[in-house]
N, CA, C and O atoms as CSV, one atom per row, in Angstrom:
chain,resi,resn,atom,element,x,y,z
A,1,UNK,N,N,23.174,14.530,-5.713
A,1,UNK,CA,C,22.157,13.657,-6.265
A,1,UNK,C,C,20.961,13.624,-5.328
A,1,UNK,O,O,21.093,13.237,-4.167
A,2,UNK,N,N,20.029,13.945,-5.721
A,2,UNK,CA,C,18.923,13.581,-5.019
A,2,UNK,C,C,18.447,11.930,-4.519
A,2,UNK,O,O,18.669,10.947,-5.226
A,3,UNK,N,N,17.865,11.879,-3.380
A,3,UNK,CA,C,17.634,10.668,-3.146
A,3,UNK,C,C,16.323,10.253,-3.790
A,3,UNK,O,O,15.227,10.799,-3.664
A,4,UNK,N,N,16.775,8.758,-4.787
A,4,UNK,CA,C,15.444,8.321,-5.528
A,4,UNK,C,C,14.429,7.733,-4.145
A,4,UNK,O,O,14.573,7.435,-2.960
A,5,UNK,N,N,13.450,7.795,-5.087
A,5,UNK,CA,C,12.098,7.107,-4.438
A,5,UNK,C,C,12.206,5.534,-4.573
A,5,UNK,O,O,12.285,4.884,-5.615
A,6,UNK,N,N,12.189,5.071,-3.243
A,6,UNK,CA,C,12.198,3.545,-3.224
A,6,UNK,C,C,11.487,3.022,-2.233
A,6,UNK,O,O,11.619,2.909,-1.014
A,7,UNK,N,N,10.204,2.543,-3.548
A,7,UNK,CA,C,8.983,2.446,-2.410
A,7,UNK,C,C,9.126,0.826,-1.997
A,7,UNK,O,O,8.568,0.433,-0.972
A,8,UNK,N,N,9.882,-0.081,-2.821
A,8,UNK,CA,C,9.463,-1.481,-2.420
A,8,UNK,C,C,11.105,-1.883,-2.210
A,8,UNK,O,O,12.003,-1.808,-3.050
A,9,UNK,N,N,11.220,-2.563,-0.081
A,9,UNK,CA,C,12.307,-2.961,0.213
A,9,UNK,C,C,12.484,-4.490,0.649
A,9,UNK,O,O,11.656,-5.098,1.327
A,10,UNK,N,N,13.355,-4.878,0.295
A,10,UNK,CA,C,13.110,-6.517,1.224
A,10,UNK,C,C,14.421,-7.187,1.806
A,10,UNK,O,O,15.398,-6.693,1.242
A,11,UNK,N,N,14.683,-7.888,2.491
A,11,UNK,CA,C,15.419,-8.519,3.542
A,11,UNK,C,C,15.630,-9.767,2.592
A,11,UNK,O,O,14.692,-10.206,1.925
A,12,UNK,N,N,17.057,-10.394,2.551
A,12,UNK,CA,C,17.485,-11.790,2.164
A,12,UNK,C,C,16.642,-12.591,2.926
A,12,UNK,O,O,16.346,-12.340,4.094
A,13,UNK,N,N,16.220,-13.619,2.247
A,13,UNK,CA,C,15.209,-14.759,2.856
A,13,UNK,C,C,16.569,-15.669,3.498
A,13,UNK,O,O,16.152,-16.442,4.361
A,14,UNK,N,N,17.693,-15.748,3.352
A,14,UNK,CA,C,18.621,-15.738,4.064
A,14,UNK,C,C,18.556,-15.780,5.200
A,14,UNK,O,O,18.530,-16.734,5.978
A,15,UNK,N,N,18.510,-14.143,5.422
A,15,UNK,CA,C,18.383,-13.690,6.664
A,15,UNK,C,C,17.871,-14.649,7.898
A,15,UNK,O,O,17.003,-15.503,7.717
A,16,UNK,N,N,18.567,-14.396,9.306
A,16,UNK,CA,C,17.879,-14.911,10.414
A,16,UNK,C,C,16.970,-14.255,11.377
A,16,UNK,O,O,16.292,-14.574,12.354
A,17,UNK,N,N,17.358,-12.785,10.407
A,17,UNK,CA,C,16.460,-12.285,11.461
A,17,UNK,C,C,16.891,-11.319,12.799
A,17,UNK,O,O,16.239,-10.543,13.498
A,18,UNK,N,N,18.289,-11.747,12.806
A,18,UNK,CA,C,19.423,-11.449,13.655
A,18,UNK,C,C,19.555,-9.780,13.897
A,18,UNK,O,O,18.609,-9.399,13.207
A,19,UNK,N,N,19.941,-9.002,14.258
A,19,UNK,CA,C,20.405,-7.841,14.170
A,19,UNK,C,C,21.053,-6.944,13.172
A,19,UNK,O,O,21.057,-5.715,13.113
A,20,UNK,N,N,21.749,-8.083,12.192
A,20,UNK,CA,C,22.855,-7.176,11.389
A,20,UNK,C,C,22.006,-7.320,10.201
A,20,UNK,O,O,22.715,-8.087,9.550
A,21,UNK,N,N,20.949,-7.101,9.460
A,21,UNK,CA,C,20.261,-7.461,8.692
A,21,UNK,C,C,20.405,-5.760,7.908
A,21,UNK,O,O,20.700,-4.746,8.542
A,22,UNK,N,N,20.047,-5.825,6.076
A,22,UNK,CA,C,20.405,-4.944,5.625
A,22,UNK,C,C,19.068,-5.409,4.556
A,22,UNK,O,O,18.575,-6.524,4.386
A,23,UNK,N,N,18.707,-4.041,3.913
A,23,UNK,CA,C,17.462,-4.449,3.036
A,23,UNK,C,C,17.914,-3.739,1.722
A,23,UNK,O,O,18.856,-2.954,1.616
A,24,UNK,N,N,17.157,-4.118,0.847
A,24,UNK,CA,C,17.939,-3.645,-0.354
A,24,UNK,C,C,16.526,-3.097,-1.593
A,24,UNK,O,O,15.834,-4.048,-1.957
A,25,UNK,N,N,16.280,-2.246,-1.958
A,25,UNK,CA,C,15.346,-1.590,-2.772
A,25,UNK,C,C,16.050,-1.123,-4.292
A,25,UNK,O,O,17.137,-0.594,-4.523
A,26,UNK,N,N,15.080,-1.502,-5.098
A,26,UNK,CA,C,15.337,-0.924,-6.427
A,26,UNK,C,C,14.945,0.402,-6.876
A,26,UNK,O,O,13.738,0.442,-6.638
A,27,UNK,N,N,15.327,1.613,-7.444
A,27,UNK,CA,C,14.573,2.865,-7.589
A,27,UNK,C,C,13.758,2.522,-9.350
A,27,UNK,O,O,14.264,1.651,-10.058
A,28,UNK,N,N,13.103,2.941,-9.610
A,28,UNK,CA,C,12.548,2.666,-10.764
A,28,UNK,C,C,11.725,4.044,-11.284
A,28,UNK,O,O,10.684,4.310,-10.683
A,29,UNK,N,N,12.070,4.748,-12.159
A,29,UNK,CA,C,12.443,4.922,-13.121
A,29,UNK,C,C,14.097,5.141,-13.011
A,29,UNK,O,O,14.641,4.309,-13.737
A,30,UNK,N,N,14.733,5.700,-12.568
A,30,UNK,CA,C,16.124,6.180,-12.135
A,30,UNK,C,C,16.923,4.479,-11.927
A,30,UNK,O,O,16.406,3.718,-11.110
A,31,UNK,N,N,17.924,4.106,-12.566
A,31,UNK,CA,C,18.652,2.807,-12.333
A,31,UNK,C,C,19.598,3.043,-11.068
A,31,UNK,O,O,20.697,3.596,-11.030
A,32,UNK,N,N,18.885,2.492,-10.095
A,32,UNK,CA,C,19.929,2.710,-8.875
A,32,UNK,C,C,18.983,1.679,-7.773
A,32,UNK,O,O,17.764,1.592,-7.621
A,33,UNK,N,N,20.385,0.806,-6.956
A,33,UNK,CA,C,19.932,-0.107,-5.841
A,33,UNK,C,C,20.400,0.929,-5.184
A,33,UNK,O,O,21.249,1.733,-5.568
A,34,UNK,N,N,19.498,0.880,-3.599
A,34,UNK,CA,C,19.648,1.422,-2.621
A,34,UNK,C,C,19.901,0.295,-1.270
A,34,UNK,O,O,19.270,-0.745,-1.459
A,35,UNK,N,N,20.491,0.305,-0.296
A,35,UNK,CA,C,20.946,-0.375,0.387
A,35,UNK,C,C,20.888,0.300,2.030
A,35,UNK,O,O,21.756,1.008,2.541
A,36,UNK,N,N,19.734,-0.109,2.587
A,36,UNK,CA,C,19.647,0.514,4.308
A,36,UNK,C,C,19.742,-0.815,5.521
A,36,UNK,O,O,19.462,-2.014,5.526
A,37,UNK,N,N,20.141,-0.111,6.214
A,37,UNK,CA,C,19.878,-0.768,7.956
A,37,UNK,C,C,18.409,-1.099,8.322
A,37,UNK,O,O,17.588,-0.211,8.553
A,38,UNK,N,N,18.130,-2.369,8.362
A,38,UNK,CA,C,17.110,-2.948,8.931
A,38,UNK,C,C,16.900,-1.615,10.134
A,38,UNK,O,O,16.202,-0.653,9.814
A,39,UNK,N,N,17.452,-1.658,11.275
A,39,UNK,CA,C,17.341,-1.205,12.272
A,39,UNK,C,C,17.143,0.150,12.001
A,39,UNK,O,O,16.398,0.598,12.873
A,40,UNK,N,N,17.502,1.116,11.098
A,40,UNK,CA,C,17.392,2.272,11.191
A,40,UNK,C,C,17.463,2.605,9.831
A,40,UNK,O,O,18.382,2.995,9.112
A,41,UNK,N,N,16.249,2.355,9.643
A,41,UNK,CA,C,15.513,2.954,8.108
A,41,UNK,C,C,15.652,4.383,7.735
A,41,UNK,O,O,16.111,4.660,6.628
A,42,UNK,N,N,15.348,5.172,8.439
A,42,UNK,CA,C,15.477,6.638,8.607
A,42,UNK,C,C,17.130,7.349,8.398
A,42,UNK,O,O,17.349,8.555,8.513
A,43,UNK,N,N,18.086,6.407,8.103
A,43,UNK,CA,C,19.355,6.563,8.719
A,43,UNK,C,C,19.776,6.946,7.157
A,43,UNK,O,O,20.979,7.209,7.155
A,44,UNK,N,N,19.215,7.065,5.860
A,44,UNK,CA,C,20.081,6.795,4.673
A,44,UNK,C,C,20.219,5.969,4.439
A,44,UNK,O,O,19.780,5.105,5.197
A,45,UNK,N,N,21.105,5.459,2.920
A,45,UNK,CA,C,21.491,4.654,2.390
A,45,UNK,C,C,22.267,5.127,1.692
A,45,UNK,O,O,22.477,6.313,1.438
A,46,UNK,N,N,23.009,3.723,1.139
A,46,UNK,CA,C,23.712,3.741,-0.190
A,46,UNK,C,C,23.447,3.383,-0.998
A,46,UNK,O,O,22.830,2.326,-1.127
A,47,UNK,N,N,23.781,4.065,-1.814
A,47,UNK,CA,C,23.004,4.190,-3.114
A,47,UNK,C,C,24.288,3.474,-4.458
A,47,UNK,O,O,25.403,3.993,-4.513
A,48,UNK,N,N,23.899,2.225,-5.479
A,48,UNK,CA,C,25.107,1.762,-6.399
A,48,UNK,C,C,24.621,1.973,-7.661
A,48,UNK,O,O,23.606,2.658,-7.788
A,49,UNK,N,N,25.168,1.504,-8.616
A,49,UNK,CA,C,24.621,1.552,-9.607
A,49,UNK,C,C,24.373,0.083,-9.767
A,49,UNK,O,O,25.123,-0.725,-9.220
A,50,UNK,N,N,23.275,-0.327,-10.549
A,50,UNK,CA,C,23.015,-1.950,-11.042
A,50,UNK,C,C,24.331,-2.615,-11.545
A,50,UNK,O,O,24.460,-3.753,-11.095
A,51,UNK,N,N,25.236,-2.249,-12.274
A,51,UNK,CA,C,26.593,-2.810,-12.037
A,51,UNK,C,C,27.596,-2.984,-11.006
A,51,UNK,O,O,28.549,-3.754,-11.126
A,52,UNK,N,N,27.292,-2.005,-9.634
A,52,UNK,CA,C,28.479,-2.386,-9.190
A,52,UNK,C,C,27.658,-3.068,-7.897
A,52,UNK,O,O,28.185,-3.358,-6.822
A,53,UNK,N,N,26.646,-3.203,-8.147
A,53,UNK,CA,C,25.534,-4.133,-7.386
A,53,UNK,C,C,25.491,-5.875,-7.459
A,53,UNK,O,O,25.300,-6.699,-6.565
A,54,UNK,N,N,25.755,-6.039,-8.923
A,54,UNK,CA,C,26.238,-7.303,-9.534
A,54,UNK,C,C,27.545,-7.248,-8.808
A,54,UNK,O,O,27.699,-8.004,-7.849
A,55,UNK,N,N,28.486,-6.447,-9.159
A,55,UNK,CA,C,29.885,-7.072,-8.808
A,55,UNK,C,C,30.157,-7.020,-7.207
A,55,UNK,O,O,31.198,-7.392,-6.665
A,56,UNK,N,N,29.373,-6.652,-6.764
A,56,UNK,CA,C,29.249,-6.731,-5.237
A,56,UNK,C,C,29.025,-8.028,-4.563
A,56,UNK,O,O,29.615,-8.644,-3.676
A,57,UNK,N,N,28.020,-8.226,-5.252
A,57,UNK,CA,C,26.912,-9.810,-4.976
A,57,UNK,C,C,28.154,-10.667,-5.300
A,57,UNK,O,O,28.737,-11.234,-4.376
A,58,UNK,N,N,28.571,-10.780,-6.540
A,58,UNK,CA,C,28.974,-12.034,-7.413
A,58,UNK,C,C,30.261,-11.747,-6.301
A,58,UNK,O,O,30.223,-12.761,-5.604
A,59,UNK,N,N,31.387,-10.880,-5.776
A,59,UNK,CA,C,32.215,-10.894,-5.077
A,59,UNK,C,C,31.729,-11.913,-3.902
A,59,UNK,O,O,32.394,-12.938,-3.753
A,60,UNK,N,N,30.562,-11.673,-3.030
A,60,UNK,CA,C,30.028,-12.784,-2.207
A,60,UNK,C,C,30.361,-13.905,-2.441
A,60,UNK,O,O,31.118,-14.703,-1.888
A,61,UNK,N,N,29.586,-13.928,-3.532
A,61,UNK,CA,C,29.105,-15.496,-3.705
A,61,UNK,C,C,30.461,-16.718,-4.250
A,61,UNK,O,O,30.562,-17.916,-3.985
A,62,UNK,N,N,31.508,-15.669,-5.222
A,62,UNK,CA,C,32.597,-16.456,-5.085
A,62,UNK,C,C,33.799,-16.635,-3.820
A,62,UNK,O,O,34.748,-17.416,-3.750
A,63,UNK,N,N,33.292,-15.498,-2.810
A,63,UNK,CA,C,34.160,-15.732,-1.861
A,63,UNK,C,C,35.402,-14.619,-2.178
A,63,UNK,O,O,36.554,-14.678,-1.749
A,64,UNK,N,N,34.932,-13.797,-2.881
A,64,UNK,CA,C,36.504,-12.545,-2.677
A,64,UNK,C,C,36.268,-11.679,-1.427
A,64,UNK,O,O,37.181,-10.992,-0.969
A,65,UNK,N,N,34.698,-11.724,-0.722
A,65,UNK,CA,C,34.754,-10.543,0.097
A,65,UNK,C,C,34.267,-11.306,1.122
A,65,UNK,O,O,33.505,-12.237,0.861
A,66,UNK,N,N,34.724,-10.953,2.724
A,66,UNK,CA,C,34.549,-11.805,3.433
A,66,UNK,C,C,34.368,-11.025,4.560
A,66,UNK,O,O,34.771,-9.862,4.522
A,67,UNK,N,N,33.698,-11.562,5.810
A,67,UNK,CA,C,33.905,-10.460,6.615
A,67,UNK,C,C,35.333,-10.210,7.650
A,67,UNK,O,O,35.605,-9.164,8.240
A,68,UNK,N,N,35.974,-11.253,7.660
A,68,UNK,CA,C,36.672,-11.630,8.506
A,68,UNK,C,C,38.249,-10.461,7.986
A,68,UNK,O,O,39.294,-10.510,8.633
């Protein structure tokens, strides 16, 4: 797969700012979130589809995925 073009990225307002920070871009025309390292932009990403982007998030937010 080629890597889409993802010109606009942004940081959880969340965020502190901290080190472990991750930014997250939409590709548009192509349906795909992309997901990089604050720290090392240049490094790649991962790339989901808008569904398993939802079930990622919503895993958060109810508490199935944790870091611990």
């Amino acid at each position: 797969m080629t890597e889409p073009n993802i010109t606009t990225w942004r940081k959880s307002t969340k965020s502190s700012g901290g080190a472990n920070c991750v930014e997250v871009g939409h590709a548009v025309p192509v349906a795909v979130v992309g997901v990089r390292d604050t720290k090392d932009r240049a490094g790649g990403m991962i790339l989901l589809s808008p569904a398993a982007w939802r079930a990622f998030i919503g895993g958060i937010k109810d508490g199935g995925l944790s870091a611990s």
